[in-house]
N, C-alpha and C positions, 0 to 999 in steps of 0.2 A: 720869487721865493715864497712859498706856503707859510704859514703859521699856523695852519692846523695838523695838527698828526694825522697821517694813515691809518685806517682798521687797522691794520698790523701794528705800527707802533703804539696806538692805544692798547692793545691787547696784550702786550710786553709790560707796560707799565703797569697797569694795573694787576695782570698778574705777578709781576715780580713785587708791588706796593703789597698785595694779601699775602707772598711768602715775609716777606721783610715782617707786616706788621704780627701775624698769626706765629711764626717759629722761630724768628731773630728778636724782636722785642722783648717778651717776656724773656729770654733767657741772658737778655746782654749783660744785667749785673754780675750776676753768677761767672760770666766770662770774663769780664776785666777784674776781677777778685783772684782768676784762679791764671789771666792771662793766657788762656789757650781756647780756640775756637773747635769744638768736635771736628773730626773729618767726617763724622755723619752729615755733616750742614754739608762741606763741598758734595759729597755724592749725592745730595739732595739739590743741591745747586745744577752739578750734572745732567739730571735728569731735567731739567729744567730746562736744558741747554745753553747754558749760562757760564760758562769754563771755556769754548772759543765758539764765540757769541758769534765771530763775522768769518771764521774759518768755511768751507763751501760742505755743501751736505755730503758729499762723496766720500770725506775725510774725518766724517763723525759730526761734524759742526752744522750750528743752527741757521749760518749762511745771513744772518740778521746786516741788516743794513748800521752805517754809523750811529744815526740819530737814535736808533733803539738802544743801541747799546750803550749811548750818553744816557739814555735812559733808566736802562737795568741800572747802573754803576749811581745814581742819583737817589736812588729808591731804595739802594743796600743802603747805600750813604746813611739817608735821614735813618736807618735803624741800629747801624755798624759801621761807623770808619774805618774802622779795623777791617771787617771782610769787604767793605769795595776797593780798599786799597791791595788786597790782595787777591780779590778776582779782576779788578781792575790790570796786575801786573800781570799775571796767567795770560788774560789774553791778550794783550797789548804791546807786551815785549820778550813775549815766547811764543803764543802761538803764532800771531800776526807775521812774524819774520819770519816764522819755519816756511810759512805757508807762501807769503811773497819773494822769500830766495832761497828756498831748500828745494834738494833735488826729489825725484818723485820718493826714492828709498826713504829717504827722511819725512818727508810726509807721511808717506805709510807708517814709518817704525812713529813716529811720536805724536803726529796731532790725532789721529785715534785713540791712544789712551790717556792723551790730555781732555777733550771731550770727553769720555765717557766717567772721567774725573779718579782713574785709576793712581794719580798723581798729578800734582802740579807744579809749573816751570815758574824762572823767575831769570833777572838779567842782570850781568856782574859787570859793569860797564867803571864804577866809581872804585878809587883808590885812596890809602892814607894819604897820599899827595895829589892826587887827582879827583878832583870834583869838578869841579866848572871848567877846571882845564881838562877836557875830558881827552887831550890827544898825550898827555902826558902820562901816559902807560910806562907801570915797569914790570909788572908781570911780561915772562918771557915764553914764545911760543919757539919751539928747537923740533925740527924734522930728523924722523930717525927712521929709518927702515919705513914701516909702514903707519907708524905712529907722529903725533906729535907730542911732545914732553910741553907740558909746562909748568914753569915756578913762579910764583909771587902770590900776593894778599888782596883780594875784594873784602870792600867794606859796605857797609848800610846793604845788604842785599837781603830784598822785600822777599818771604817766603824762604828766605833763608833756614834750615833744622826741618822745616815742612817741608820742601819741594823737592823732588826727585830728578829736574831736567833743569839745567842753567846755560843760557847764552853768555858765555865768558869773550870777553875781547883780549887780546894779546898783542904782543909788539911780535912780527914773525920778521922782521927783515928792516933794512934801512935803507932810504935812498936819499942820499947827502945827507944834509942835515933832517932830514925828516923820516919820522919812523912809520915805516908800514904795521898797520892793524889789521889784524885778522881775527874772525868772531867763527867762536867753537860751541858745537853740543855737547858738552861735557855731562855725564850722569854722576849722582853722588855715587855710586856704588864702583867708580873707574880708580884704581889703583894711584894713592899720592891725592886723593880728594878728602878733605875733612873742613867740618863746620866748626867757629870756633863760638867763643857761646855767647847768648842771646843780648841783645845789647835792651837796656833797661833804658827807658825811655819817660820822657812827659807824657807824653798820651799816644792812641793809636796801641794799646797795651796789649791787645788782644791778635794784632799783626805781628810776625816773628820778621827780627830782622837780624843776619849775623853778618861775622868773615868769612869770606870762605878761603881756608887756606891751599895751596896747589905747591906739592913736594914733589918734583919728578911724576907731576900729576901725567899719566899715558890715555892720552885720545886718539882713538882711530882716525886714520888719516878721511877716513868716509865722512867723518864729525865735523868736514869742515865746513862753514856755513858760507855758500858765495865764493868767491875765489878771496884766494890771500892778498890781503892790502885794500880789501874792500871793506872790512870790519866797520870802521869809524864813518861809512857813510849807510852802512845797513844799520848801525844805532842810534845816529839820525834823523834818518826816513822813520823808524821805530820809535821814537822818541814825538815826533810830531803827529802819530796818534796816540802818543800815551798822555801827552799832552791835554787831551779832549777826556781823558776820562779822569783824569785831577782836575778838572775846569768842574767836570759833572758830582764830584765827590764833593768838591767844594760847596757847588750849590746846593746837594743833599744835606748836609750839613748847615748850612747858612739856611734853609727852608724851616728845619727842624726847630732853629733856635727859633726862628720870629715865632713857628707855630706856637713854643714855648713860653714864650714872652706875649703875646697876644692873651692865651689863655691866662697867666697870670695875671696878668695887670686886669684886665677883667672881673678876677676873685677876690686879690687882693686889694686892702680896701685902707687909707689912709685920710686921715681928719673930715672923716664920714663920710668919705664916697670911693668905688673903685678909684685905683690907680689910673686904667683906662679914660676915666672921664679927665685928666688932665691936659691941658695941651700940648706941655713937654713929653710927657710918655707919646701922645699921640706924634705927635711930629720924628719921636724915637723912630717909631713902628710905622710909618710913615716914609723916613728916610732909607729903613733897613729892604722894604719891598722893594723902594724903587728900585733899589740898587743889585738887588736879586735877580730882579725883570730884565736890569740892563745885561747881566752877567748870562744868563740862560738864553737872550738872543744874542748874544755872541757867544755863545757856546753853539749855538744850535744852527746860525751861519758857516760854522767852522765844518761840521758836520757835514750841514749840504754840500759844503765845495768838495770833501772828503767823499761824498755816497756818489756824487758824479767825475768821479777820476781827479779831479782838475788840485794846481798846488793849493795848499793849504796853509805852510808851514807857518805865514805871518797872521794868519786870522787864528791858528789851534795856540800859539805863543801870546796874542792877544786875549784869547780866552781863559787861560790858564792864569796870564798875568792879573787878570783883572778879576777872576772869578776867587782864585785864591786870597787877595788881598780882602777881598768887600766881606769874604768868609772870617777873617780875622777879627774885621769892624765890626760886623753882624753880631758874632757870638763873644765879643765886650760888651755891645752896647746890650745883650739879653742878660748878661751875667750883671749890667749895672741897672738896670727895672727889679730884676730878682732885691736886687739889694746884698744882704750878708748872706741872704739863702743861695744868691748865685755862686757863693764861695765852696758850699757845702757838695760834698756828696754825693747828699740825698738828692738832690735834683742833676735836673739831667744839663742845664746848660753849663754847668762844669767841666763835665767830660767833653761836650762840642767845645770852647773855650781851649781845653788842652790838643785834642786830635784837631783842631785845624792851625793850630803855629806850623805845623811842619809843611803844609800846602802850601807856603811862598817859599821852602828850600826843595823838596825834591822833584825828581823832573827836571831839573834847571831852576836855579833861582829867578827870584823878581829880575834881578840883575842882569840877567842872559836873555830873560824875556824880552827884555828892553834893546839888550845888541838886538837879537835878531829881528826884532822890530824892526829896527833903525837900519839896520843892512838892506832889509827887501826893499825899504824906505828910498835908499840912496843907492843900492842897488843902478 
């Protein structure tokens, strides 16, 4: 395995590091104030080709390998958790699935205008009863002529009121006791579709996330992703690279804060000398990198196995578990160097502090990381 990046993946980063620092920075107060991201930023993102980052060039996409795109999603991170968690979901569990089980029609009709960032997708997979237990669906999928009907309630869905294209899962049938899933392209604009409204959040303020409600919701029967009864294992295989770009948001996040805290303690100066000349602080900032280090190579092993075909699902579950946790430690132990300033506002490791509690729940919690863990484990 390398540890150094490719010209290409160097060239990713840094150019997505001078978008992040140059046109998400200076604007990010103004957007958690007003909790709405321009869509000038996606169509700038777009252009970028940064909206399906690993989709193949044919189909509008920048064809970018894994590790880049833990990349891009690391580098919005340290400027916006808010926007890598939602170009993170765009293409991780919309485009990624069109493109690996959608038929040619459907490629055509939607990962060209997700690329060109004409709109963006999101994936309806969680319910008021279903979280973790993600097979227990009750949204209903009902064949009718050439349509499918469906009813019930998604909840927490990322780009929710912003996204135009949702991977909805559905119960379409039963066998014995267990219920067959099927996963739909649903557009908001399809008859019996409506968002319900924004759900108000700790942090990550500037990501929409709603219900989405389905009343005699009618999808063309064309809409259907995979064959029926496949659903539950195309979200997944979907789920085990979105996994890698929560592991990469985490560490953008968890990066930002040390950078944060480093500089402080630095400036800030207590019974006549920097903070930094401490030993406690130093061993703070000392323990926060290591632990970084350790997070980013196993994020970045998970990746490799992912750029060369091969399974992944227990190293991207590892990643995510462990990248999101150390993300949590990181941006307390920045918010307690800051002192009372970390509490405030005005500084920025506040906001890291709030936008990374939610990176040990979604995706799969700590918890489920740890089954699957243990399953490959004992497998």
């Amino acid at each position: 395995m390398e540890f150094n990046l490719n010209e290409e993946q160097d060239m990713i980063r840094q150019m997505v590091r001078e978008f992040a620092t140059q046109e998400i920075a200076p604007k990010i107060k103004k957007w958690e104030e007003e909790e709405e991201i321009p869509w000038e930023t996606y169509k700038q993102l777009a252009e970028l080709g940064l909206l399906a980052m690993e989709v193949p060039q044919k189909y509008g996409g920048a064809e970018l390998d894994s590790i880049s795109y833990c990349l891009a999603i690391k580098e919005l991170a340290k400027a916006s958790a808010s926007l890598a968690v939602s170009v993170s979901v765009t293409n991780s569990v919309c485009c990624y699935p069109i493109w690996k089980f959608g038929s040619k029609k459907q490629k055509e009709k939607y990962l060209v205008p997700l690329a060109r960032g004409d709109f963006i997708g999101g994936f309806a997979l969680t319910e008021p009863q279903a979280g973790s237990d993600a097979s227990n669906q009750k949204t209903r999928a009902t064949k009718e002529s050439n349509y499918y009907i469906l009813n019930g309630t998604k909840s927490w869905v990322t780009n929710g009121i912003l996204g135009k294209l949702f991977i909805i899962m559905a119960c379409s049938g039963q066998k014995g006791n267990k219920r067959e899933i099927s996963s739909f392209l649903v557009e908001d604009s399809f008859p019996g579709f409506h968002f319900g409204a924004p759900e108000k959040k700790m942090g990550l303020c500037c990501s929409k996330a709603s219900e989405i409600i389905l009343e005699e919701c009618q999808v063309p029967e064309e809409n259907l992703l995979g064959s029926e009864g496949e659903g539950l294992r195309i979200a997944l295989h979907s789920l085990d690279g979105a996994r890698l770009g929560i592991a990469a948001q985490s560490i953008g996040i968890a990066e930002a804060a040390l950078e944060q805290a480093i500089s402080y303690a630095q400036q800030r100066e207590a019974f006549g000398k920097p903070l930094a000349k401490f030993q406690a602080i130093q061993f703070h900032l000392a323990d926060m990198s290591t632990q970084i280090e350790a997070a980013r190579l196993l994020l970045f092993k998970a990746a490799h196995l992912r750029c060369q075909g091969k399974e992944h699902a227990k190293e991207s579950s590892m990643a995510k578990l462990y990248a999101s946790e150390i993300a949590n430690w990181v941006t307390a132990k920045a918010v307690q160097i800051f002192g009372a300033y970390g509490y405030s506002k005005e500084y920025k490791v506040e906001r890291y502090y709030r936008d990374a509690r939610v990176l040990t729940i979604y995706e799969g919690t700590s918890e489920i990381q740890r089954i699957v863990i243990a399953r490959k484990l004992l497998k």
